[in-house]
Each structure stands twice: as structure tokens, then as C-alpha cells.
CHARMM internal coordinates of N, CA and C (Angstrom, degrees):
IC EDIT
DIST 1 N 1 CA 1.4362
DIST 1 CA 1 C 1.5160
ANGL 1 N 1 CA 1 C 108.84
DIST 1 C 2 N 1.0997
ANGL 1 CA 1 C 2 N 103.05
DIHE 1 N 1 CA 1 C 2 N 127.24
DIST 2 N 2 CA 1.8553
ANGL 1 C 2 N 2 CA 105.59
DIHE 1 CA 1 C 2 N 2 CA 165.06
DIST 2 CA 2 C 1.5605
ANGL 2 N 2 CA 2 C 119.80
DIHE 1 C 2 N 2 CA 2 C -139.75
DIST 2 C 3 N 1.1106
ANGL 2 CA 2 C 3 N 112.82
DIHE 2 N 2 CA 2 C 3 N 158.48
DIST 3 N 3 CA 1.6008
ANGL 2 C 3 N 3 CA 107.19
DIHE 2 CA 2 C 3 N 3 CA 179.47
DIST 3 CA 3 C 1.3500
ANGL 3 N 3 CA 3 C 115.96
DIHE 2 C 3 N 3 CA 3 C -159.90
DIST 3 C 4 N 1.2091
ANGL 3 CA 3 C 4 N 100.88
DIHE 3 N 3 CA 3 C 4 N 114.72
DIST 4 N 4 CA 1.8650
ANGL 3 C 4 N 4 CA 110.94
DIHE 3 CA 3 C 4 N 4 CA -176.32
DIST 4 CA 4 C 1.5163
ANGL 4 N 4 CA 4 C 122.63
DIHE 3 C 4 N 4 CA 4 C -90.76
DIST 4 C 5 N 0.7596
ANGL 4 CA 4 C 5 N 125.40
DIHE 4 N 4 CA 4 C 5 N 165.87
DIST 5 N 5 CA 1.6411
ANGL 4 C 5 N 5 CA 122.98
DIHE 4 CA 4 C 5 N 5 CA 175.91
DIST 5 CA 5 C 1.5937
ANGL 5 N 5 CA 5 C 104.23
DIHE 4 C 5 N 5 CA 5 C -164.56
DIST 5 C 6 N 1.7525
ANGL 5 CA 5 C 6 N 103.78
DIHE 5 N 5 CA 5 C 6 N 138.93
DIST 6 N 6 CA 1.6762
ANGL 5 C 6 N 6 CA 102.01
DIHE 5 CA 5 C 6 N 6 CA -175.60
DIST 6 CA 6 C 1.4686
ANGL 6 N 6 CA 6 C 82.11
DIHE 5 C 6 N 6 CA 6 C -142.56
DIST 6 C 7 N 1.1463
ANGL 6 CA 6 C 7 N 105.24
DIHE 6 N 6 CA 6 C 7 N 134.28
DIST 7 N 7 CA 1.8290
ANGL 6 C 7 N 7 CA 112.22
DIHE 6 CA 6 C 7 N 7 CA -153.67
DIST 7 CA 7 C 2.1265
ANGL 7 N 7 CA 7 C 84.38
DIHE 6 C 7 N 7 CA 7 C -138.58
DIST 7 C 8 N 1.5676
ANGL 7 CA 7 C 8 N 109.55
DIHE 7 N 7 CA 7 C 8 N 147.52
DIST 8 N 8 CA 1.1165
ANGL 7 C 8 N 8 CA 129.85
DIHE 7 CA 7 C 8 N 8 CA 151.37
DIST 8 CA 8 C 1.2563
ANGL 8 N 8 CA 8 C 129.86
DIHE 7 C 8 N 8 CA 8 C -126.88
DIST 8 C 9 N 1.9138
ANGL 8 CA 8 C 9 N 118.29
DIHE 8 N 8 CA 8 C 9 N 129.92
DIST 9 N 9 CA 0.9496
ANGL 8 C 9 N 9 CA 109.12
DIHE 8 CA 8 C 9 N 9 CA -158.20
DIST 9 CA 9 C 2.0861
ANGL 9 N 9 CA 9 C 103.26
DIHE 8 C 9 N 9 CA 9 C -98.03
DIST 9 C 10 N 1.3305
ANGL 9 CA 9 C 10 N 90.30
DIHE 9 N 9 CA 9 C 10 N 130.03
DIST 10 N 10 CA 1.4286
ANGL 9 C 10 N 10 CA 99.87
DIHE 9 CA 9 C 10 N 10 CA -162.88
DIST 10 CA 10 C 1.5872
ANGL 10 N 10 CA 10 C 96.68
DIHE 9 C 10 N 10 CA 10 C -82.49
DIST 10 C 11 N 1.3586
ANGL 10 CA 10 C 11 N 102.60
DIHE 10 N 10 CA 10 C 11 N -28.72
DIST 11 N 11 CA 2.1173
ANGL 10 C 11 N 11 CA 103.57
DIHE 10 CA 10 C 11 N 11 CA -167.44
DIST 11 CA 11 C 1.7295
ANGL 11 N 11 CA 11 C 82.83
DIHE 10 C 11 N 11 CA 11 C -152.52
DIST 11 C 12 N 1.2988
ANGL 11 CA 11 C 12 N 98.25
DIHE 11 N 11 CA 11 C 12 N -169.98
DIST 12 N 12 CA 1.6575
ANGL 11 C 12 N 12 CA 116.43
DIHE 11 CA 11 C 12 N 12 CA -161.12
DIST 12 CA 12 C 1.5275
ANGL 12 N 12 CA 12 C 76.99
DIHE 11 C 12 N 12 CA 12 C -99.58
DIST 12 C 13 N 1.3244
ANGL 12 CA 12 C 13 N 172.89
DIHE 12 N 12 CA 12 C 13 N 33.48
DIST 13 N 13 CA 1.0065
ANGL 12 C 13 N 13 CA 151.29
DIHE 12 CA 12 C 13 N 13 CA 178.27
DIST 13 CA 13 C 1.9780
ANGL 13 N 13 CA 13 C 104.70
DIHE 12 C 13 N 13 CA 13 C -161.48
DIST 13 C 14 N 1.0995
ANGL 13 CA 13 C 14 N 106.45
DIHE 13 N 13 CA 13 C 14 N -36.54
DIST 14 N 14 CA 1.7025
ANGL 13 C 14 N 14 CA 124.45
DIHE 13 CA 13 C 14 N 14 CA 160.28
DIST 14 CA 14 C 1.5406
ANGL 14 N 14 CA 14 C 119.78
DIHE 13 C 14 N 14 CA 14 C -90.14
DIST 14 C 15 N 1.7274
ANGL 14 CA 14 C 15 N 100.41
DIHE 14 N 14 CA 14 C 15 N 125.59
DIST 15 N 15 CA 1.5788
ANGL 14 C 15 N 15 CA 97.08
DIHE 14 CA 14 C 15 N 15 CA 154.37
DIST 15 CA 15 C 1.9946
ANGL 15 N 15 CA 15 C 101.76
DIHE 14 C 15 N 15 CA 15 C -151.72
DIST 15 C 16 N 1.6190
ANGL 15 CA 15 C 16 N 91.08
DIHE 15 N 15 CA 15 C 16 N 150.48
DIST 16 N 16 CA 0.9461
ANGL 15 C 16 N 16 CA 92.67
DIHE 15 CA 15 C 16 N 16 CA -170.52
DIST 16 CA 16 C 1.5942
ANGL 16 N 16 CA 16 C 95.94
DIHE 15 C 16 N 16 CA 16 C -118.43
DIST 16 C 17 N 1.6667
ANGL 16 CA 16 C 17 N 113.61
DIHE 16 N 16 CA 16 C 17 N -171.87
DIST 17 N 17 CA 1.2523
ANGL 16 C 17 N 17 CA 110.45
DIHE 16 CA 16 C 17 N 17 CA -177.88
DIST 17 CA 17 C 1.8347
ANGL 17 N 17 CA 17 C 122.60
DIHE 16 C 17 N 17 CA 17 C 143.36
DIST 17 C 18 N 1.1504
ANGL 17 CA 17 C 18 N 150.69
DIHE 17 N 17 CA 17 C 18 N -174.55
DIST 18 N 18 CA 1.4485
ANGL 17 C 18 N 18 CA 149.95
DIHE 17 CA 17 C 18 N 18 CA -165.37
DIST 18 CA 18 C 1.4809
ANGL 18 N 18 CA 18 C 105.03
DIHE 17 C 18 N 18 CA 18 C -130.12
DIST 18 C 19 N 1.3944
ANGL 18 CA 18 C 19 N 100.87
DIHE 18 N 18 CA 18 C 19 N 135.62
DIST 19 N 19 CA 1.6971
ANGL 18 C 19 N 19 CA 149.24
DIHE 18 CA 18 C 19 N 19 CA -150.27
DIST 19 CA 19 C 1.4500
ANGL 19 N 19 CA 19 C 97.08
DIHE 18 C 19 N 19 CA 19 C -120.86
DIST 19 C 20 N 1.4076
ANGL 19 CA 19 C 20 N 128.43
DIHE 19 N 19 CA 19 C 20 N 136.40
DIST 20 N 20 CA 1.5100
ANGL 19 C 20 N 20 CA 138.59
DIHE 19 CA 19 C 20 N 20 CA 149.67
DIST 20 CA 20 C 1.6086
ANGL 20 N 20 CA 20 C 112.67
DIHE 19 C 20 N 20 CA 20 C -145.49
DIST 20 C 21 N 1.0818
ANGL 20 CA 20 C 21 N 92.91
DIHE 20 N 20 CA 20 C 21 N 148.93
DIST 21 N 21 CA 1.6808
ANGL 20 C 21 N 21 CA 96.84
DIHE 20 CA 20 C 21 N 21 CA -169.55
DIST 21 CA 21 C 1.9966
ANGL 21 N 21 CA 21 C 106.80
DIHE 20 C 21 N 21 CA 21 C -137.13
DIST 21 C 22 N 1.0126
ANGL 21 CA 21 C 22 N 117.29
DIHE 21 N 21 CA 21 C 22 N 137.62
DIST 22 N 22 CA 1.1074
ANGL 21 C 22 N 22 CA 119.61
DIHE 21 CA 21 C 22 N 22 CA 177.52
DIST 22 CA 22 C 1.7976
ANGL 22 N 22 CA 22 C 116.28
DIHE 21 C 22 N 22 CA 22 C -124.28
DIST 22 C 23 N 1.4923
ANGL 22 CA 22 C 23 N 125.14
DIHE 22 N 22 CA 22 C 23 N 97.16
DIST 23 N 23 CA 1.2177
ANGL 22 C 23 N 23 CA 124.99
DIHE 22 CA 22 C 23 N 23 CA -172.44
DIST 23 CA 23 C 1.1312
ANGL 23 N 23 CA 23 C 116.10
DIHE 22 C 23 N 23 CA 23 C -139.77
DIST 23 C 24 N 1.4502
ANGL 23 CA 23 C 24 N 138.64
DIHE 23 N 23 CA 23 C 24 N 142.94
DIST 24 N 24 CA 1.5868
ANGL 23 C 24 N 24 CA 134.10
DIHE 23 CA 23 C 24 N 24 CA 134.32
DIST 24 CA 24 C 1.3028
ANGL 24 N 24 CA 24 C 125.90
DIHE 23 C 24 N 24 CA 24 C -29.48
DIST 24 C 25 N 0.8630
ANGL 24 CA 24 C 25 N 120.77
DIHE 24 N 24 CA 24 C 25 N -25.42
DIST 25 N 25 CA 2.0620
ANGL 24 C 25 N 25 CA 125.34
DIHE 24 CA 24 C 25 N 25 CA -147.68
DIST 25 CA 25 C 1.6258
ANGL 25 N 25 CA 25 C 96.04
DIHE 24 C 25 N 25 CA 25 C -89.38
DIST 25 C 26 N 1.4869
ANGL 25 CA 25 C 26 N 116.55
DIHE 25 N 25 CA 25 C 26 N -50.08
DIST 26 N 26 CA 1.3715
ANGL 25 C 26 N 26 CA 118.74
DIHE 25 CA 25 C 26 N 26 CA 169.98
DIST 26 CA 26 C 1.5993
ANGL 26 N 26 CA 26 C 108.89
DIHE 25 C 26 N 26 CA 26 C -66.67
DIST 26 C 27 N 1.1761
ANGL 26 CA 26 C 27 N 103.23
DIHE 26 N 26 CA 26 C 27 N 130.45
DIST 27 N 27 CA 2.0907
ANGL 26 C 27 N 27 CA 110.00
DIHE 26 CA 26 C 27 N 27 CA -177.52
DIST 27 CA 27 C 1.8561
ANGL 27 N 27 CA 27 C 87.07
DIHE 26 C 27 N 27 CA 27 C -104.16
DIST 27 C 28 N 1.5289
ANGL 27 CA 27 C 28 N 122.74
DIHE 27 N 27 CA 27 C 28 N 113.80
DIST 28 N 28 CA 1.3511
ANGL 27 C 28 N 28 CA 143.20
DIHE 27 CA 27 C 28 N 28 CA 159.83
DIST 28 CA 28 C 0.9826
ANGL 28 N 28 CA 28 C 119.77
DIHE 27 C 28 N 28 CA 28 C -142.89
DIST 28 C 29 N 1.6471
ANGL 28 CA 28 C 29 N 123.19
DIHE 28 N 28 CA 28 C 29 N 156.75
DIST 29 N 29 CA 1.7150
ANGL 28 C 29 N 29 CA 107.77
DIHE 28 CA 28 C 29 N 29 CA 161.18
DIST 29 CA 29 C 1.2967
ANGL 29 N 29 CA 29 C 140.12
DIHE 28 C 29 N 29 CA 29 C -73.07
DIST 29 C 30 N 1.7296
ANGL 29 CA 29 C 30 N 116.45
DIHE 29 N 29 CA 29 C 30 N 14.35
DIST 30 N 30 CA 1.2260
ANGL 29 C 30 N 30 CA 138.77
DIHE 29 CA 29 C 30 N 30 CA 172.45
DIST 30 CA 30 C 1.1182
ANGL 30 N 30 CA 30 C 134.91
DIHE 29 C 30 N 30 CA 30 C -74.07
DIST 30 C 31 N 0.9422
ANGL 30 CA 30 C 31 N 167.56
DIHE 30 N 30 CA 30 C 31 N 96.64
DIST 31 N 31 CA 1.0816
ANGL 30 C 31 N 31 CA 171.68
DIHE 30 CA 30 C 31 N 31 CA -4.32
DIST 31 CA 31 C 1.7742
ANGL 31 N 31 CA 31 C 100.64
DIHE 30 C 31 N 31 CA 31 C 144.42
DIST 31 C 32 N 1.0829
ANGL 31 CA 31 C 32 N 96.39
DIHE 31 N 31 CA 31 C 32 N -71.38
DIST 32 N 32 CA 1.3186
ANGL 31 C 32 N 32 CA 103.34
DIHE 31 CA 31 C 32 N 32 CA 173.54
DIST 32 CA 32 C 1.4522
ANGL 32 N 32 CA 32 C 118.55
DIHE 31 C 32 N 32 CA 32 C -116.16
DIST 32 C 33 N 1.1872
ANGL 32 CA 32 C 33 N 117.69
DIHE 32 N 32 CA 32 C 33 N 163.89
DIST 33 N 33 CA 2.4967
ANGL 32 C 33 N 33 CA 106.38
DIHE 32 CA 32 C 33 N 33 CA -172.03
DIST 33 CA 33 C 1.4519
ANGL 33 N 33 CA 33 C 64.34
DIHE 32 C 33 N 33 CA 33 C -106.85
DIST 33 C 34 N 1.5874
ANGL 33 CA 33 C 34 N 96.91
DIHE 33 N 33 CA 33 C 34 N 168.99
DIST 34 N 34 CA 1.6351
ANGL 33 C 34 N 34 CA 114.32
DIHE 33 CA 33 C 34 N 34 CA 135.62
DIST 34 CA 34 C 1.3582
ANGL 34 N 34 CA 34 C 93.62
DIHE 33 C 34 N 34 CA 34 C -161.49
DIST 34 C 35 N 1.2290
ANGL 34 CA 34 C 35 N 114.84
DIHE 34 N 34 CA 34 C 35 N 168.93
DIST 35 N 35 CA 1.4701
ANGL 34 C 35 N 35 CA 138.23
DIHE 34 CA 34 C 35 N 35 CA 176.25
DIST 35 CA 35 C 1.6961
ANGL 35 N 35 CA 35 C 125.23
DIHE 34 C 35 N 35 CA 35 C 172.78
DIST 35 C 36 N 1.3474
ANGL 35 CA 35 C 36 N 112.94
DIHE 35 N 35 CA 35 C 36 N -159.74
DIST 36 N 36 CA 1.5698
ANGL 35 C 36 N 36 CA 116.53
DIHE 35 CA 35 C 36 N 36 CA -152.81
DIST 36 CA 36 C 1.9712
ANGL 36 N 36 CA 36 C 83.55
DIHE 35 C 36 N 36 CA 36 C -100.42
DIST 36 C 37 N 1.5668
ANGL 36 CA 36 C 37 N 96.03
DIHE 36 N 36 CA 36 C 37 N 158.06
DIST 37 N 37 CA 1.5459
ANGL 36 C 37 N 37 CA 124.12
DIHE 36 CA 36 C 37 N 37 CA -164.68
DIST 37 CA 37 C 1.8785
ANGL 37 N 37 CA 37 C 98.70
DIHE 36 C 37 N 37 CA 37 C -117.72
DIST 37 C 38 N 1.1253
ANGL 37 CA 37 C 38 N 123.49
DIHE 37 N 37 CA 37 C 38 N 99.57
DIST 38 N 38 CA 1.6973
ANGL 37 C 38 N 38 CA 101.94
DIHE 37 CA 37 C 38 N 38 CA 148.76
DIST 38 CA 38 C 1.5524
ANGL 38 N 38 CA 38 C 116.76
DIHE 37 C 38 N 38 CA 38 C -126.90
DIST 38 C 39 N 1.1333
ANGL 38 CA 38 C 39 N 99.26
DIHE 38 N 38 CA 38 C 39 N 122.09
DIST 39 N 39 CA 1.6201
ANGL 38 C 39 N 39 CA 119.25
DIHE 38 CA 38 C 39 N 39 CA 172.22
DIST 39 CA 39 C 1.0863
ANGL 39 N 39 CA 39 C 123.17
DIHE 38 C 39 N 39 CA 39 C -86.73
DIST 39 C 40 N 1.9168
ANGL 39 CA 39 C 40 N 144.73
DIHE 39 N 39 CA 39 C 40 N 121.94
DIST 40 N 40 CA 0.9978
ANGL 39 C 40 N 40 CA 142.72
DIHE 39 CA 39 C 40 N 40 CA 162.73
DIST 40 CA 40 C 1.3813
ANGL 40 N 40 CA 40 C 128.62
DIHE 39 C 40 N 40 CA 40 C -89.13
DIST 40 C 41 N 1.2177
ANGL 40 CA 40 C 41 N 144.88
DIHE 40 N 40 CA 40 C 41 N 140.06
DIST 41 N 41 CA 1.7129
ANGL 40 C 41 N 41 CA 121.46
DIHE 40 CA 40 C 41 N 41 CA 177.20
DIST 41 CA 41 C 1.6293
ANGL 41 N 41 CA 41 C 91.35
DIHE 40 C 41 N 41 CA 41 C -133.53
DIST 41 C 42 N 1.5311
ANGL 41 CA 41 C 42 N 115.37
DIHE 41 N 41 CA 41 C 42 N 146.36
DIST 42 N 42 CA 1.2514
ANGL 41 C 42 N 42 CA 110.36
DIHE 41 CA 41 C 42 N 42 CA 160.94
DIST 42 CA 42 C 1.7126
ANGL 42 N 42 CA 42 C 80.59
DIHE 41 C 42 N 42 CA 42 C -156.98
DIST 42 C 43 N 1.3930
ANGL 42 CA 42 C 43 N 101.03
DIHE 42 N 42 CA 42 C 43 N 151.91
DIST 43 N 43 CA 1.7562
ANGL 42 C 43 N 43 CA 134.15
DIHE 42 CA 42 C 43 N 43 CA -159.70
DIST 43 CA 43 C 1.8890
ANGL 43 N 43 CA 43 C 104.03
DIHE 42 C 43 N 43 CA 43 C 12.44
DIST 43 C 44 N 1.1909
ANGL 43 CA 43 C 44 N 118.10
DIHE 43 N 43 CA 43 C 44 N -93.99
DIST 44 N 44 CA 1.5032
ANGL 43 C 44 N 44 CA 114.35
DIHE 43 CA 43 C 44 N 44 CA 176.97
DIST 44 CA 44 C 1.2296
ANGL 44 N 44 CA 44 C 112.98
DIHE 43 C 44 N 44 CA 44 C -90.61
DIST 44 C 45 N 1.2580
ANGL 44 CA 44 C 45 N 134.53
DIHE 44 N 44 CA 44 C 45 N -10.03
DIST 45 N 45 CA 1.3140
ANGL 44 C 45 N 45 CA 140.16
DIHE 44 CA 44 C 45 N 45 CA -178.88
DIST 45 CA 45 C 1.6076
ANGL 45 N 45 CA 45 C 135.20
DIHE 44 C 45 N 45 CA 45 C -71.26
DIST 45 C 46 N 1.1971
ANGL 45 CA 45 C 46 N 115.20
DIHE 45 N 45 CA 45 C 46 N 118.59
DIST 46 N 46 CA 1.6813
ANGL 45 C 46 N 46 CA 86.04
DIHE 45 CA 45 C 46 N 46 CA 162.58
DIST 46 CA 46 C 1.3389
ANGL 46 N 46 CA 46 C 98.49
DIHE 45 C 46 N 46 CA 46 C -121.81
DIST 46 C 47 N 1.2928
ANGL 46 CA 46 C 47 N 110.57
DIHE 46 N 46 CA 46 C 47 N -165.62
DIST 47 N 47 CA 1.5171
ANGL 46 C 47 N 47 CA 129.23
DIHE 46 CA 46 C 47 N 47 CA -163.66
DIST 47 CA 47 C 1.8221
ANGL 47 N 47 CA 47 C 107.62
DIHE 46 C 47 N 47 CA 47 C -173.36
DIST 47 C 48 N 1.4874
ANGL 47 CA 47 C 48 N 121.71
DIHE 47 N 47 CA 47 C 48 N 109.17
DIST 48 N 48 CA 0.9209
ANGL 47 C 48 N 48 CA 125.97
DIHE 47 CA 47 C 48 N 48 CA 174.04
DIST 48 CA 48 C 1.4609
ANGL 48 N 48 CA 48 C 131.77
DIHE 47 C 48 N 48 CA 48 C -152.17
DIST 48 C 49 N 1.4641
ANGL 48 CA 48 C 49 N 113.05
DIHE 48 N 48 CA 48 C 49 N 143.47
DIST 49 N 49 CA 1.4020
ANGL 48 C 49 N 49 CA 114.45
DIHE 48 CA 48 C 49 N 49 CA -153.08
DIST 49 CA 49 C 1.7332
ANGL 49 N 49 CA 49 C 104.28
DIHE 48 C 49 N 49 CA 49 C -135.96
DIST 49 C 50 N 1.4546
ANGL 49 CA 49 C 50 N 83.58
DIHE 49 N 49 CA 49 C 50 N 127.18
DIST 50 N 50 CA 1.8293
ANGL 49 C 50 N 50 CA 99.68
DIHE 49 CA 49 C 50 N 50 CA -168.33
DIST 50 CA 50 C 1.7146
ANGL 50 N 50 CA 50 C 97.18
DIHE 49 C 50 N 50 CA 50 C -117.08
DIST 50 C 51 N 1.5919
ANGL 50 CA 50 C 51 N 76.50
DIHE 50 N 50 CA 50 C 51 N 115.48
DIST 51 N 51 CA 2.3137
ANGL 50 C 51 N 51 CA 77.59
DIHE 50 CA 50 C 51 N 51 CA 172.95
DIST 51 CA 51 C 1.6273
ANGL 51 N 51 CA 51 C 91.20
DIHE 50 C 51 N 51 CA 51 C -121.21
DIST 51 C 52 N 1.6311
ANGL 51 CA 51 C 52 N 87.49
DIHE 51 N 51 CA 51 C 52 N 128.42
DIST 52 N 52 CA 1.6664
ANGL 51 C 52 N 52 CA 97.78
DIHE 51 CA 51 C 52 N 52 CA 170.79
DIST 52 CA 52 C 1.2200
ANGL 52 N 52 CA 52 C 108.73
DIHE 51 C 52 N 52 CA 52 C -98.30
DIST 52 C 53 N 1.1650
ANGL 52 CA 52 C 53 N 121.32
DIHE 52 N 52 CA 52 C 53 N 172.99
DIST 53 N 53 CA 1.9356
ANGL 52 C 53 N 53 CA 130.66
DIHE 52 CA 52 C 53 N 53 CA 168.34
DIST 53 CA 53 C 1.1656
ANGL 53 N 53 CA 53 C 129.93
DIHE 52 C 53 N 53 CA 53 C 51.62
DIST 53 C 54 N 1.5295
ANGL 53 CA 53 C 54 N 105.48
DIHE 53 N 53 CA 53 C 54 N 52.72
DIST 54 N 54 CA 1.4431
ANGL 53 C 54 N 54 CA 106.44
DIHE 53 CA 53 C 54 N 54 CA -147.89
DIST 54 CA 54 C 1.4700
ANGL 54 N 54 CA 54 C 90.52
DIHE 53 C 54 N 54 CA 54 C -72.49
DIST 54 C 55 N 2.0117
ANGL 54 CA 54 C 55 N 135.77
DIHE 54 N 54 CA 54 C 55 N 164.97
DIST 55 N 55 CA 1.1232
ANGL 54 C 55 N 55 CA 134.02
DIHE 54 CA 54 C 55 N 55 CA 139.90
DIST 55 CA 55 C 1.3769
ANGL 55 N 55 CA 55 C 95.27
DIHE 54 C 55 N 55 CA 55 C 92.41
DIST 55 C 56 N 1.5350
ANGL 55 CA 55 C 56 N 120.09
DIHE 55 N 55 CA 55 C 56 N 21.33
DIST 56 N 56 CA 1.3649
ANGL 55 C 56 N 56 CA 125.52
DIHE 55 CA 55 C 56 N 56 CA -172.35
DIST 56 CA 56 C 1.8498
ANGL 56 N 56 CA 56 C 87.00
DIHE 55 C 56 N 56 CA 56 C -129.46
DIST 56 C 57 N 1.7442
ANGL 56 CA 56 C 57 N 97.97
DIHE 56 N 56 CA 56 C 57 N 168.54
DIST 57 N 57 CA 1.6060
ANGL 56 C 57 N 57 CA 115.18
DIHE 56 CA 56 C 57 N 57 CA 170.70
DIST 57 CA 57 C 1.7870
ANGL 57 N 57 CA 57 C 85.31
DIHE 56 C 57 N 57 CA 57 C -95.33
DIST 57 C 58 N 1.2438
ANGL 57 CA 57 C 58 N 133.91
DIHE 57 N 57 CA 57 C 58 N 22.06
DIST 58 N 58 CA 1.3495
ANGL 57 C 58 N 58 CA 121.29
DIHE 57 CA 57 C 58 N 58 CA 178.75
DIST 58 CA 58 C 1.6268
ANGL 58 N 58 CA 58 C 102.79
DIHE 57 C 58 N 58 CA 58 C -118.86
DIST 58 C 59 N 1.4208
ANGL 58 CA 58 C 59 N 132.28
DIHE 58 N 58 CA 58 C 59 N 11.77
DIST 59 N 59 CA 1.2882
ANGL 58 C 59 N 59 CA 119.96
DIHE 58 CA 58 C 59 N 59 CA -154.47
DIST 59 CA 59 C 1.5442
ANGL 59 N 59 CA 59 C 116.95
DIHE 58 C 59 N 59 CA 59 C -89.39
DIST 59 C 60 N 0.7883
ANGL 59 CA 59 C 60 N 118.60
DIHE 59 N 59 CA 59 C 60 N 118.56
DIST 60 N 60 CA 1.6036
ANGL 59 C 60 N 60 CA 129.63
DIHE 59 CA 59 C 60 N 60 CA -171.89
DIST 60 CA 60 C 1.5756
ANGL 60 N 60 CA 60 C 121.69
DIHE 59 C 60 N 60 CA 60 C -126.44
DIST 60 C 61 N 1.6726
ANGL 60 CA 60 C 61 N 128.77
DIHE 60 N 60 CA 60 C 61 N 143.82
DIST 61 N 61 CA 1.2590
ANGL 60 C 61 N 61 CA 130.40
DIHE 60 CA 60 C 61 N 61 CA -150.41
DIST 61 CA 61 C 1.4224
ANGL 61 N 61 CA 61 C 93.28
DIHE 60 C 61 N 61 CA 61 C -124.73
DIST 61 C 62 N 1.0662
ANGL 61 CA 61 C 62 N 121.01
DIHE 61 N 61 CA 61 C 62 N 135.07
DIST 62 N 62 CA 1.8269
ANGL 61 C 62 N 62 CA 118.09
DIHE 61 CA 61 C 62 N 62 CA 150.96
DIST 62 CA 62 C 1.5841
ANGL 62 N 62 CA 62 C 121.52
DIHE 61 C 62 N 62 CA 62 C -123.21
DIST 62 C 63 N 1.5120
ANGL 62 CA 62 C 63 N 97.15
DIHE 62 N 62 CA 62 C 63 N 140.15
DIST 63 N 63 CA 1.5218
ANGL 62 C 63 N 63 CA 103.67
DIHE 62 CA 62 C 63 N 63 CA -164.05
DIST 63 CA 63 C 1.2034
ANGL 63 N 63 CA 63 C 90.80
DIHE 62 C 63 N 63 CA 63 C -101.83
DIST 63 C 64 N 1.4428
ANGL 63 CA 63 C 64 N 109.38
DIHE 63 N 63 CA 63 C 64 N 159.03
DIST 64 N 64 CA 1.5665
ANGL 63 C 64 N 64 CA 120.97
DIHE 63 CA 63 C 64 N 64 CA 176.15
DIST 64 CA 64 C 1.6244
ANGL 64 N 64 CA 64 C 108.26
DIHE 63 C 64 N 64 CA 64 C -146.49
DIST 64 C 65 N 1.3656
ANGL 64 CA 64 C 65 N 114.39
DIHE 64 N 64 CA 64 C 65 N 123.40
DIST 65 N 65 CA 1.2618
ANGL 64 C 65 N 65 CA 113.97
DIHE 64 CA 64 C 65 N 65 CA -174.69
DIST 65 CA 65 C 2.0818
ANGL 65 N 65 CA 65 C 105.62
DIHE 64 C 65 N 65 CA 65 C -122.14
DIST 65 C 66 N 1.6628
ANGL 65 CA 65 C 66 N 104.43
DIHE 65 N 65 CA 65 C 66 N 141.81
DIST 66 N 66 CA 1.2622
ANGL 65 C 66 N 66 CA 87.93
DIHE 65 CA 65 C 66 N 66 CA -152.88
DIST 66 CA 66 C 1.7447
ANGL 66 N 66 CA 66 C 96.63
DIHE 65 C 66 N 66 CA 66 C -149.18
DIST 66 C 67 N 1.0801
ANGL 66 CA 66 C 67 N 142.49
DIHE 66 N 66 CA 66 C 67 N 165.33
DIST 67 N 67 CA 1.5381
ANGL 66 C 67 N 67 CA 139.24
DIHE 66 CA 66 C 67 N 67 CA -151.68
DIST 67 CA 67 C 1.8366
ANGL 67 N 67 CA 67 C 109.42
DIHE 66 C 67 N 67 CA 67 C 162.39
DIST 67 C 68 N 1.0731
ANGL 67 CA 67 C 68 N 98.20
DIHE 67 N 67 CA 67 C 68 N 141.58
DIST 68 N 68 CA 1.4709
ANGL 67 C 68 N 68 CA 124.69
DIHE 67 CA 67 C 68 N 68 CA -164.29
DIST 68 CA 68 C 1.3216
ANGL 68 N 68 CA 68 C 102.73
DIHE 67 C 68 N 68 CA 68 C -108.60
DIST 68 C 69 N 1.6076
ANGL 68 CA 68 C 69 N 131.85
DIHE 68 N 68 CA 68 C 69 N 170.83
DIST 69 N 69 CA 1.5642
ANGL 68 C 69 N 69 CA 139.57
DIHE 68 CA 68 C 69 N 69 CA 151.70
DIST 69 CA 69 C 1.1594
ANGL 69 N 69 CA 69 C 107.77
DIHE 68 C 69 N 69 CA 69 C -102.48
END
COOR INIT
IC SEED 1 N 1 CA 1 C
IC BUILD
């Protein structure tokens, strides 16, 4: 399993940017995913959403929700 992410930060609270993921667990004819990255942050929070394969019958999103003390 591996997973890269190259993110730009557009504002202090937005970044956008490209996602690739390399796994077994997803069943596709890909070899490798890749797709688009957007990250949100506001005070402890983030919030970010990775859609791989876009324009494919394989395209799939993962949400990630995330917070600090």
C-alpha cells in the first residue's frame, strides 16, 4: 500500500491539488488510482476529500474527517 498526496495551498484554510493511491483492498482494473485532493481546515479541524478515477466505471471518493485538542 502507498499513498501520495501533493496539495496547494490556495488560502490559509483551502488546499487543493493530486492524490494517488496504490492498494489491493480497492478491486479495479488500475493498477494504480490517482486523482484530485481538496482539503479544508478551520480552527482544529480538517476535512478532506480524495476522488480517484475520475471519468472511469471505477471512480470512487474518500472522506476524511480529522481534529486536534
Amino acid at each position: 500500500y502507498s499513498w501520495s498526496t501533493l496539495t496547494y495551498g490556495v488560502t490559509d484554510w483551502l488546499a487543493a491539488g493530486l492524490v494517488s493511491e496504490r492498494t489491493k483492498l480497492v478491486d479495479t482494473d488500475l493498477e494504480l488510482q490517482s486523482g484530485l485532493a481538496l482539503e479544508l481546515t478551520h480552527a482544529r479541524f480538517d476535512l478532506a476529500l480524495y476522488t480517484y478515477n475520475l471519468g472511469t466505471n471505477d471512480a470512487y471518493t474518500v472522506v476524511s474527517l480529522g481534529g486536534s485538542l
